[in-house]
C-alpha positions as CSV (number, residue, x, y, z in Angstrom):
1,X,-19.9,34.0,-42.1
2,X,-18.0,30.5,-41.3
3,X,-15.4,30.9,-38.4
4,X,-12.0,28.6,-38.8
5,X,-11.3,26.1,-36.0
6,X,-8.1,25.5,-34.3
7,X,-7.9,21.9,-35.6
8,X,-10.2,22.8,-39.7
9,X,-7.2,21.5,-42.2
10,X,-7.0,25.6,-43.2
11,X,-5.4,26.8,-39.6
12,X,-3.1,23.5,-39.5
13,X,-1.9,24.0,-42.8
14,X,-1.3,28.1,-41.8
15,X,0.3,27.3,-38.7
16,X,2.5,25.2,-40.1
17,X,3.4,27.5,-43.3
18,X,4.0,30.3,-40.4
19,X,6.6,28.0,-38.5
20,X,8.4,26.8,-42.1
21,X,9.0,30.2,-42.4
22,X,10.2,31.4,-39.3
23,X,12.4,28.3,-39.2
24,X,13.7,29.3,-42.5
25,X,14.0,32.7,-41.8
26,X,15.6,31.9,-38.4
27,X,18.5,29.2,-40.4
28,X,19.3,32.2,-42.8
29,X,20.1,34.4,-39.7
30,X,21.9,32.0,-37.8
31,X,24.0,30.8,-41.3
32,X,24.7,34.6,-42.1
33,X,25.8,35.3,-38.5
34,X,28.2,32.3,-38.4
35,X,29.5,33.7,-42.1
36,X,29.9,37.2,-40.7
37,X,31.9,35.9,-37.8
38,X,34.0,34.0,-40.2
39,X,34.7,36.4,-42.5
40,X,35.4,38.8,-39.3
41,X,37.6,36.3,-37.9
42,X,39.5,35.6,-41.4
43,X,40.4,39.4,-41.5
44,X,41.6,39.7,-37.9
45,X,43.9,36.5,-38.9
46,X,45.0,38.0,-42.4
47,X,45.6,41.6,-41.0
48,X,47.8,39.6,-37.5
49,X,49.7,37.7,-40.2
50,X,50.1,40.4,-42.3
51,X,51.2,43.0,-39.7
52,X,53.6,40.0,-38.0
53,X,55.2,39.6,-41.4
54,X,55.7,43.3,-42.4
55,X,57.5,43.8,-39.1
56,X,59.5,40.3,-38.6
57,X,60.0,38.8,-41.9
58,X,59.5,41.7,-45.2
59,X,63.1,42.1,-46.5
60,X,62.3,45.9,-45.3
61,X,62.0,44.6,-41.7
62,X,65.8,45.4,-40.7
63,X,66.1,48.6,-41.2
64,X,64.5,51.9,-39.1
65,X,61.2,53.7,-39.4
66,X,58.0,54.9,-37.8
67,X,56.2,52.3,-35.8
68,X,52.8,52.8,-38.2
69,X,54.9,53.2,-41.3
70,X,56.5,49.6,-41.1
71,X,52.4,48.5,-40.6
72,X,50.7,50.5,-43.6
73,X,51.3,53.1,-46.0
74,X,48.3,55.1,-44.4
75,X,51.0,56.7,-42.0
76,X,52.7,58.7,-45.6
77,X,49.0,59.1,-46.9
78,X,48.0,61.0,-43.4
79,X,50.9,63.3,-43.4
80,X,50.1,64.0,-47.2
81,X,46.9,65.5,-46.2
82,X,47.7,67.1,-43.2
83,X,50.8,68.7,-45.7
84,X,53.5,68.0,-43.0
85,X,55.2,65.2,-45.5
86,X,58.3,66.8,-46.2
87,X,59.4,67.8,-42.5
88,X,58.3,64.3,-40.8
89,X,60.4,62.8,-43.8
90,X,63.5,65.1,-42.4
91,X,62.4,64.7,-38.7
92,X,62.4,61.2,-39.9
93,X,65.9,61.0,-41.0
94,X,67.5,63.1,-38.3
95,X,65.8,60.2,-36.0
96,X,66.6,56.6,-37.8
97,X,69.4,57.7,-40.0
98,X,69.9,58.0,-44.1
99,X,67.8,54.8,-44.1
100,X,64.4,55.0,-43.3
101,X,61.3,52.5,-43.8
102,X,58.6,55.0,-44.4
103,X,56.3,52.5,-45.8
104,X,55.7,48.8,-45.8
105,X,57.7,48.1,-49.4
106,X,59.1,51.9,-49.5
107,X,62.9,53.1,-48.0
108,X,63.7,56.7,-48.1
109,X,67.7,57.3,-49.2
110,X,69.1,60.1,-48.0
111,X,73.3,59.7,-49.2
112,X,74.5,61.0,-52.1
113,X,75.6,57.5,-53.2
114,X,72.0,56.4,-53.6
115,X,71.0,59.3,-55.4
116,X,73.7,58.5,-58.8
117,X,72.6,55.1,-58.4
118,X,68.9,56.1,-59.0
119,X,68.8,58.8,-61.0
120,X,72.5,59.2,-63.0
121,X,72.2,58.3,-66.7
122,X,71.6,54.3,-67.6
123,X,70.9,53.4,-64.2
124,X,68.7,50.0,-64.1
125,X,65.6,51.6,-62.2
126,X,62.5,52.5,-63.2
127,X,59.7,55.3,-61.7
128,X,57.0,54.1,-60.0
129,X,53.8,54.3,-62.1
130,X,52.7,56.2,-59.6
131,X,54.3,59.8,-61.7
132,X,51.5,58.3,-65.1
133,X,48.9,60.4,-62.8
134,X,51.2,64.1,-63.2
135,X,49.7,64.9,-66.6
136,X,46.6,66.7,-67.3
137,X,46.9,65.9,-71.2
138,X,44.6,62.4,-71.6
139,X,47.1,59.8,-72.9
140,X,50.4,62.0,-72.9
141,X,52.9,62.2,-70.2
142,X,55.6,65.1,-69.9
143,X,59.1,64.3,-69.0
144,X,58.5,63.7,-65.2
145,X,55.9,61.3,-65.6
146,X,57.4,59.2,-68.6
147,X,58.6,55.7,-66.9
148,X,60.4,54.2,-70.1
149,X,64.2,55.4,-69.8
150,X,64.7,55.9,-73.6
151,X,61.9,58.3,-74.2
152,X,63.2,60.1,-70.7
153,X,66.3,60.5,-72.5
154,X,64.5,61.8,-76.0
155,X,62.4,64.6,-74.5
156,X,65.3,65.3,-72.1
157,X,67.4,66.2,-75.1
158,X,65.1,68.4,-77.0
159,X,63.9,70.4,-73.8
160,X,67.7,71.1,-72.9
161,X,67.8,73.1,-76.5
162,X,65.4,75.0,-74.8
163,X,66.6,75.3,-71.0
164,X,70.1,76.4,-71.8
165,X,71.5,79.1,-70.2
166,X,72.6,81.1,-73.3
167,X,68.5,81.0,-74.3
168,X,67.5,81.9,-71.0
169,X,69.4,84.4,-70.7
170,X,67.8,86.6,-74.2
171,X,64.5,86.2,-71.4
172,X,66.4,88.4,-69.1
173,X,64.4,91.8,-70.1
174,X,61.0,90.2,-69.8
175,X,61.6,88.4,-66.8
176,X,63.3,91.1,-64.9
177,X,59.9,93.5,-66.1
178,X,58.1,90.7,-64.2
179,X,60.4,91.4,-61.6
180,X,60.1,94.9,-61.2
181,X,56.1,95.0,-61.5
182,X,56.0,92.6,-58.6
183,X,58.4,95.0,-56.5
184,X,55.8,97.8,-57.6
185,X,53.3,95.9,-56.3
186,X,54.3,94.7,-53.5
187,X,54.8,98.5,-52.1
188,X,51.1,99.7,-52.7
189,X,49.8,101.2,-49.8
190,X,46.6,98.9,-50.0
191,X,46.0,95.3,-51.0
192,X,42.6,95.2,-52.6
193,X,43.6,92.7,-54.7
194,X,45.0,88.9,-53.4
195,X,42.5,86.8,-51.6
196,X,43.7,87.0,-48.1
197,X,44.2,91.2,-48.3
198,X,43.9,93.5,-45.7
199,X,43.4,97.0,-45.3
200,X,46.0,99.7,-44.6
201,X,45.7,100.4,-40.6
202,X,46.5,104.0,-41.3
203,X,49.3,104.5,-39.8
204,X,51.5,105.1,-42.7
205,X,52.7,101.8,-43.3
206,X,51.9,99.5,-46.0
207,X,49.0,97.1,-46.0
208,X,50.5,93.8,-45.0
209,X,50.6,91.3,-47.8
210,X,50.3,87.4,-47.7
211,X,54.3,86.9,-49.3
212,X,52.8,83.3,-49.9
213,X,50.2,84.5,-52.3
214,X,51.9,87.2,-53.5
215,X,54.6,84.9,-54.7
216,X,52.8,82.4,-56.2
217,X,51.3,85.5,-58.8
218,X,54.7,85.7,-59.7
219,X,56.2,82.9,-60.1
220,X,53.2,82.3,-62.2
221,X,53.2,85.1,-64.0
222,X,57.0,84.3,-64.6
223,X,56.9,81.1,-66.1
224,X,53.9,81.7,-68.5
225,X,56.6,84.6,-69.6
226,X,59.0,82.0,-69.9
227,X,57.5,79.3,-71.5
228,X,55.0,81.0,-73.9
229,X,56.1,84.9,-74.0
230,X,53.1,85.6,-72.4
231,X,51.7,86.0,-68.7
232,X,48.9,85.2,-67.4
233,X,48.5,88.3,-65.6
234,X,48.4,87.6,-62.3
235,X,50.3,90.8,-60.6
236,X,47.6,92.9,-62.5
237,X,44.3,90.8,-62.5
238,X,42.2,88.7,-60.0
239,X,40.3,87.3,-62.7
240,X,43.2,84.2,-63.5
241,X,44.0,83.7,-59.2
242,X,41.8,81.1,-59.2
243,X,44.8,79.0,-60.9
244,X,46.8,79.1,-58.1
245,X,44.5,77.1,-55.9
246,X,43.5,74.6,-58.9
247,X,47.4,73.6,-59.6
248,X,48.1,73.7,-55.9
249,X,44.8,71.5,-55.2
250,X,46.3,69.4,-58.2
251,X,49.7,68.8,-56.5
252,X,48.2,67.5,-53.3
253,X,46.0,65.7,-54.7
254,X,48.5,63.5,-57.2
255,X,50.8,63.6,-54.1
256,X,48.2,61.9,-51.8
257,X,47.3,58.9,-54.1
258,X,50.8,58.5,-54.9
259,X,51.5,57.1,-51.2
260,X,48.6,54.6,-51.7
261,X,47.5,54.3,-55.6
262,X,44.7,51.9,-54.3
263,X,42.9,55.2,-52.8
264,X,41.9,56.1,-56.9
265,X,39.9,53.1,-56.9
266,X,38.3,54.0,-53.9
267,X,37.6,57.2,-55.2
268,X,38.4,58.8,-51.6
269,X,40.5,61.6,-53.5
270,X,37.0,62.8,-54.9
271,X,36.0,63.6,-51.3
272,X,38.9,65.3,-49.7
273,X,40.3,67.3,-53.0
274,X,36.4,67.4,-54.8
275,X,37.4,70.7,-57.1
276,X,40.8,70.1,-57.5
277,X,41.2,67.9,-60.8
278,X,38.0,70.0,-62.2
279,X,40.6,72.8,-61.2
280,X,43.5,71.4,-63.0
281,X,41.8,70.7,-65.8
282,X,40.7,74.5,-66.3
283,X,44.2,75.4,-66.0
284,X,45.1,72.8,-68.6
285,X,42.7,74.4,-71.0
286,X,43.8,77.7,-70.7
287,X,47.2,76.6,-71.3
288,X,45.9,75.4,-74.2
289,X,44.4,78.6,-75.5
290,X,47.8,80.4,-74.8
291,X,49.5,77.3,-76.6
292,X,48.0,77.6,-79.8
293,X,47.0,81.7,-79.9
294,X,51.0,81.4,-79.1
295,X,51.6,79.0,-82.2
296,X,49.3,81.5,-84.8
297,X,51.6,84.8,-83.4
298,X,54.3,82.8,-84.3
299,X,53.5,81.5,-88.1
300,X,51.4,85.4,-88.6
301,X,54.2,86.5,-91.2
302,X,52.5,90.2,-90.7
303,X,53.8,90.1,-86.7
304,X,56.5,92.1,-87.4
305,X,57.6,91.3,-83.3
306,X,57.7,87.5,-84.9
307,X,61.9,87.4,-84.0
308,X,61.5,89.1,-80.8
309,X,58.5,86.8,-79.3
310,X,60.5,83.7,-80.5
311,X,63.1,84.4,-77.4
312,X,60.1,82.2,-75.4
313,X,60.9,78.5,-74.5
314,X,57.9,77.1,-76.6
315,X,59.2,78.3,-80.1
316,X,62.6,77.3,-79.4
317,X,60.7,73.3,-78.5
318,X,58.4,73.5,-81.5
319,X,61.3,73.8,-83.7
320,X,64.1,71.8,-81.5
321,X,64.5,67.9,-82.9
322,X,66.1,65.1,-80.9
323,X,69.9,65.3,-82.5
324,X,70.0,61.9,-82.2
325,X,66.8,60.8,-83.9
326,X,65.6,63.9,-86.1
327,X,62.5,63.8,-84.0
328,X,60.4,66.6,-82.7
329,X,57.5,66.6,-80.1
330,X,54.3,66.3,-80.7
331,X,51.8,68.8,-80.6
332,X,50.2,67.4,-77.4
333,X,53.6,66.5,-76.1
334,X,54.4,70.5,-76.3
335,X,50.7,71.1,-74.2
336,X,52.1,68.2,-72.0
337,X,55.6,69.4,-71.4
338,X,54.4,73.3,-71.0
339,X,52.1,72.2,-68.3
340,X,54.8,71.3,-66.2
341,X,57.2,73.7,-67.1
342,X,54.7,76.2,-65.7
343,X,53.8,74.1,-62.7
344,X,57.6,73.7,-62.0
345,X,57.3,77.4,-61.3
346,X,55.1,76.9,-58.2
């Protein structure tokens, strides 16, 4: 077998392929070093002149807030997790005053001034578009999430047919029941029941109860009475707790990306709340199946308990028309609306 030499035309020619290459390969390195220290050096710069402008020259920059909060609206998003928002927002307040800069382009208000000029009738402001992620009904939005002023004002007028105080009132009898069964409960000896029971210690008192929990299967239980004439049975049965933790997963959830709507994009929601919108979404269904087995009861001309069941809020909205415009909700308006009527409960 023939050997190559050091100086054949076949080495020379490899040798030198070998050191194209490395040269090549070397250039790329050094050129893709110099753009990552560029790029790194553009975002230091951007962030510096970002972070100098929030703090010196945003129209925001005048008035009092937390340090972080002036900088980046991660200092609302981390006390939304954590679930302290509401009493930093009133530590807040007791610190800088009714004015407060809790994020770079947010102020929180606290005089009752501000509150007629936001939210009093004809007011020129609109909601953020933040509140289009509240419903759980693809493509609808209830009252609270709709932005435009003049269907506010539409649904506003048909649910008050339904909220007044005269029709609440024919509720009293099946609400107070509610009430009563929750007292029963409540004064069991043992709680084999809520998630976080315990055992009787024996010594003649009561298991105790989480009140938290407890509470939640009422107000629950209250609201599906109030809204459909129904309940979902939550003082009586484990088998529904489960939404509870879906519509309370749901809240936190809708509250956290509502601080920083960029975090949907980054789909970060998915990895700190990954059951709750699967959750929510249950929930929504089995409103559903209460919302139209609700709807037969009510045109079943045989029900001869048709005029007592129709005391609930959802017959009075399926028949209540805007008196302005003759207009009624829609069908998944209705599922919309009772969502929240029920969540407003929690």
């Amino acid at each position: 077998m023939g050997s190559v030499h050091s100086s054949s035309p076949t080495f020379l020619v490899g040798a030198l392929s070998t050191t194209v290459i490395v040269t090549f390969v070397g250039y790329i390195e050094f050129l893709f070093s110099n753009l990552k220290q560029k790029f790194l050096a553009d975002q230091i710069v951007r962030q510096i002149t970002i972070a100098i402008y929030r703090l010196f020259f945003h129209p925001y920059a005048k008035y009092p807030g937390p340090f972080l909060a002036k900088l980046t609206s991660w200092y609302s998003v981390y006390h939304t997790y954590v679930g302290d928002l509401h009493t930093d927002i009133w530590e807040c307040h007791r610190k800088y005053g009714n004015l407060v800069r809790y994020a770079p382009n947010r102020l929180l208000i606290n005089t009752e001034a501000a509150f007629k000029d936001i939210y009093a009738h004809d007011k020129n402001v609109q909601k953020s578009k933040s509140y289009l992620r509240i419903s759980l009904v693809p493509g609808v939005h209830p009252t609270l999430g709709t932005l435009d002023n003049k269907d506010h004002s539409k649904f506003r007028r048909i649910l008050n047919q339904g909220l007044s105080s005269s029709h609440i009132r024919k509720m009293d009898p099946e609400l107070s029941s509610t009430a009563y069964l929750f007292a029963e409960r409540l004064g069991e000896p043992q709680d084999r029941f809520s998630p976080s029971r315990q055992d009787n210690a024996g010594d003649g008192w009561t298991a105790s109860k989480n009140m938290a929990e407890w509470c939640d299967f009422f107000t629950f239980d209250v609201m599906s009475k109030l809204v459909f004439g129904t309940s979902y049975d939550l003082l009586t049965s484990s088998e529904n707790h489960w939404i509870v933790d879906g519509v309370s997963g749901q809240m936190r959830r809708v509250s956290f990306l509502m601080q920083l709507p960029e975090l949907e994009s980054m789909g970060l929601h998915h990895i700190l709340f990954p059951q709750a919108r699967r959750k929510a979404l249950a929930f929504s269904k089995k409103s559903r199946e209460i919302f139209e087995a609700r709807q037969i009861r009510m045109h079943d001309k045989t029900n001869v308990d048709n005029l007592e069941e129709n005391t609930d809020l959802f017959s009075k909205l399926l028949s209540a028309r805007d008196p302005d415009t003759g207009q009624a909700l829609s069908q998944q308006q209705l599922w919309a609306e009772s969502n929240l009527l029920i969540i407003a409960g929690k």
